[in-house]
N, C-alpha and C positions, 0 to 999 in steps of 0.2 A: 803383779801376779806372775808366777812362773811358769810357761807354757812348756817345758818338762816335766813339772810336778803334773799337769792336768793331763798330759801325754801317755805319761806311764801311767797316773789311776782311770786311764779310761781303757786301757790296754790289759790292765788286772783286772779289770772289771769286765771285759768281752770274753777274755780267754776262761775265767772262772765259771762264767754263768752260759758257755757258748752253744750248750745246747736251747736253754730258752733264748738265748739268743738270736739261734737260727732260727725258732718257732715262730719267735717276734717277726722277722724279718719276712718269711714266707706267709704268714698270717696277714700282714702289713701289703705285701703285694699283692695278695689277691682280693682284699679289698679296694686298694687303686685299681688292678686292673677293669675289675666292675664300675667304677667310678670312669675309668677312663672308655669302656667298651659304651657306657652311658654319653660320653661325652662324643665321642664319634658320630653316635646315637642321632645325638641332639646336632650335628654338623651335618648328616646327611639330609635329616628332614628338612634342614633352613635349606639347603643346597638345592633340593626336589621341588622347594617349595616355589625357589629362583626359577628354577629352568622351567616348570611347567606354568607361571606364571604369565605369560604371553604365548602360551601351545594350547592353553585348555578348550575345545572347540564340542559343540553340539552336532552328534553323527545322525543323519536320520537315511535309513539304510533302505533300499525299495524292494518292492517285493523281486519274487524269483521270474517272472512274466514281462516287470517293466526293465529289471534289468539284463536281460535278455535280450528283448527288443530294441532297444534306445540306448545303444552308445553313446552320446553327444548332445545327451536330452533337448532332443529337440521334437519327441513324439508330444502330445497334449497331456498326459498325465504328470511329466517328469519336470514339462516346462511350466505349465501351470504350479505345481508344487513350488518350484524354482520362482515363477513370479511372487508367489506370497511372501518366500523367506524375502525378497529382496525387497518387497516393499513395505516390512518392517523397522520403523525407525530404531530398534535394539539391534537390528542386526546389523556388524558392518560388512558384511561381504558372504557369496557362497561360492563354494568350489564344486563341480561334477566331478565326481570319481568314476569312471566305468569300472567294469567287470576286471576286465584286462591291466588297470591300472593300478585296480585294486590289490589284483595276484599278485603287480611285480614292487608291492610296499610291504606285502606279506613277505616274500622272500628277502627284502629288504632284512627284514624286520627279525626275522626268524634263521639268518643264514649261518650257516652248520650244524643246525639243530634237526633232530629227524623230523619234527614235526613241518617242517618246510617240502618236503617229498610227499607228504601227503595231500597238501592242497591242489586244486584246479581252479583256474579261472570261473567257472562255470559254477562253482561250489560256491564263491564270494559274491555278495551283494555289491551292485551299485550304491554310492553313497552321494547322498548329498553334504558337503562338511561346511558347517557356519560359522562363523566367526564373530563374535558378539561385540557388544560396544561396551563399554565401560562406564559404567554410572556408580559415584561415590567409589571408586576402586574396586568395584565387583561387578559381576555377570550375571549374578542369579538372576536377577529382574528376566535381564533373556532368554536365562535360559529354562527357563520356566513358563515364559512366554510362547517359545518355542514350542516347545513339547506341547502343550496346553493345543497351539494350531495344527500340528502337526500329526497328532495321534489319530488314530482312528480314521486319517484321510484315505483315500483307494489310492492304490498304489505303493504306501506307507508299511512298512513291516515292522519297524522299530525306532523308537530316538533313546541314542543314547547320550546323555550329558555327561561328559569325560571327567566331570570334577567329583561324580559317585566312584568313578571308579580309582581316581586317583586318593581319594578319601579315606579307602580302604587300604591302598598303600602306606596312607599316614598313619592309619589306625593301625598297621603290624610294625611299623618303625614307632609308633607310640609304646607300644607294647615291649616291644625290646625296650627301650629306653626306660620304660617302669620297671623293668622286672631285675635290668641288672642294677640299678638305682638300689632298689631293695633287698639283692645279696649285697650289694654293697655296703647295707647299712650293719646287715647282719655280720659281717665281717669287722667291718669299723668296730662296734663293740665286742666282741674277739680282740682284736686287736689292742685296744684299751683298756682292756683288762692282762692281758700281757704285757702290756707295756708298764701297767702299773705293778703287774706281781713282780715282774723283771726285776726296774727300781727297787722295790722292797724289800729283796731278797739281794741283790746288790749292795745294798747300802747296810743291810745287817753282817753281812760278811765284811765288811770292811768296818764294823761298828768300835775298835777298837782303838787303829789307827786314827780314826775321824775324831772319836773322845781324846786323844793326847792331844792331836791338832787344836783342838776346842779349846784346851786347860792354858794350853801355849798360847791363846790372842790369836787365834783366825777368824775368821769371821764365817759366818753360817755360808753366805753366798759363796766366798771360796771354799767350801767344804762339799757346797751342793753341787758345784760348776762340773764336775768329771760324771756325777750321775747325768743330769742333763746333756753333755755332748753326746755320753752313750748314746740315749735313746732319739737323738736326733741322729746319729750315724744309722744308728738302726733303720730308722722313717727311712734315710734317703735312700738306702743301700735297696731296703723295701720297695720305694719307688721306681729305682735304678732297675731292679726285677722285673716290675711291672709295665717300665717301659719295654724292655725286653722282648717282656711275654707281647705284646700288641703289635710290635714287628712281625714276628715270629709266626703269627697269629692272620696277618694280614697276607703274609707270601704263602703261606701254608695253607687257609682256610678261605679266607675274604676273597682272595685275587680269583681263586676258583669257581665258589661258592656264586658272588656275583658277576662271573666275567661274560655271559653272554645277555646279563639285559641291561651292563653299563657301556659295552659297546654297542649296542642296539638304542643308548642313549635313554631308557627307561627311565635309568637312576644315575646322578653321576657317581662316577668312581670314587670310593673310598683311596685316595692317593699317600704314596709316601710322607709326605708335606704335613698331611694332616695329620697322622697318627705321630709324628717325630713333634709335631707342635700339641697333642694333647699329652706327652709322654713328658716333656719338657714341664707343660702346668703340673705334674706330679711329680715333682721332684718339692716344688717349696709346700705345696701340701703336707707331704708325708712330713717332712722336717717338721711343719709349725704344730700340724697335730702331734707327734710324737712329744716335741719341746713341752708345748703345754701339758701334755696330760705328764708325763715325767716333773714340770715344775709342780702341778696341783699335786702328786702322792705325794712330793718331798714336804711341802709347807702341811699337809692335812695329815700324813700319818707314819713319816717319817721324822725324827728328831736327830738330826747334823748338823 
């Protein structure tokens, strides 16, 4: 087969058609990009899910009188509380937070954010923070346990079990992850439908030449091969786009967007690594979808 002959009909065939061409090509990206902003998506939760996996602890926070009083819990209320957490077999360990210790995790926590200038030591509870045991690879058992002994005791202002609140962080990284999932799809068909009218209006402008080819002994497969490279340049060049856009997207948008609660360690950082490794899987995406949907119009409703 002559890899000039497919050369130049793949070169009359972009420059003829090069407006749906670009259409293809921009249509094609930004459904990768969705596919790809999904796929980040789906890497920060597993990510989140690592790092808070051995962090997630039960808070029971004391009122505003014991922690006050009782730095170092060693008054009857704070130590009492403190005996029960420990002599629960769910529980593996507790830690005292004072007042004061409390303030300087807040500012920790919250540093160059105005809301850090607002706090006083005085304003923050003492905490008691528990650390649960692991049965069958889970905590609920204790930490439901917990709460269950802990409510309603004197002294007691709150328990909060840290895996409600990180639940909710899953539940808006779930949410992003469905929704660009879902213009993605909306796009993908856009897109396949351009790519198929592309073909078909490609291959009818050339529907002349392709019939002398035909009368002369070519065979349909070399006759179809310059349509299919099209639209597989198209896919990658689309992908090529799309990877683009998610750099672009990451130093512009992301790095800002999340930079004070991945330095704060909240969430880990969306990192260069990852977005160049999801941009990378969308390169043979966009190719095979293009390929194929460009092979199915030629065999179903094109005749070359």
């Amino acid at each position: 087969m002559r890899t000039d002959f497919v050369l130049r009909e793949v070169t009359t065939g972009l420059r003829r058609n090069v407006t749906m061409t670009a259409a293809m090509v921009l249509t094609t990206a930004i459904s990768l990009l969705m596919v790809g902003t999904g796929l980040l998506a789906v890497k920060t939760i597993d990510a989140t899910e690592s790092l808070y996996s051995d962090r997630l602890e039960v808070r029971v926070a004391l009122t505003q009188d014991v922690s006050v009083a009782d730095s170092d819990c060693s008054q009857p209320i704070c130590s009492g509380l403190l005996a029960v957490l420990e002599n629960s077999p769910l529980v593996a360990g507790v830690e005292y937070e004072n007042q004061e210790q409390a303030y300087q995790r807040f500012q920790e926590l919250f540093a160059g954010q105005s809301v850090a200038d607002l706090a006083r030591p005085q304003s923050l509870p003492a905490t008691l923070r528990v650390k649960l045991v692991e049965q069958n690879g889970s905590t609920e058992a204790g930490a439901s346990a917990v709460k269950q002994a802990m409510e309603g005791q004197v002294g007691v202002r709150t328990v909060i079990d840290q895996r409600d609140v990180v639940a909710k962080l899953f539940d808006f990284l779930g949410g992003v992850r469905n929704v660009t999932f879902a213009l993605a799809l909306v796009q993908a068909i856009a897109a396949l439908l351009l790519i198929s009218n592309t073909v078909q209006v490609s291959a009818y402008t050339r529907r002349t030449e392709v019939g002398v080819m035909r009368l002369v002994g070519a065979t349909r497969w070399y006759t179809q091969l310059p349509f299919l490279v099209e639209a597989v340049l198209t896919g990658v060049a689309g992908a090529v786009l799309a990877g683009v856009g998610l750099v672009v997207g990451k130093v512009a948008f992301i790095d800002s967007l999340l930079a004070g609660i991945a330095q704060n360690g909240v969430i880990p950082p969306v990192t260069l690594v990852d977005v160049l490794a999801v941009s990378a899987y969308l390169v043979p995406i966009g190719a095979v979808i293009a390929g194929v949907t460009g092979y199915v119009t030629l065999r179903l409703y094109v005749k070359v």
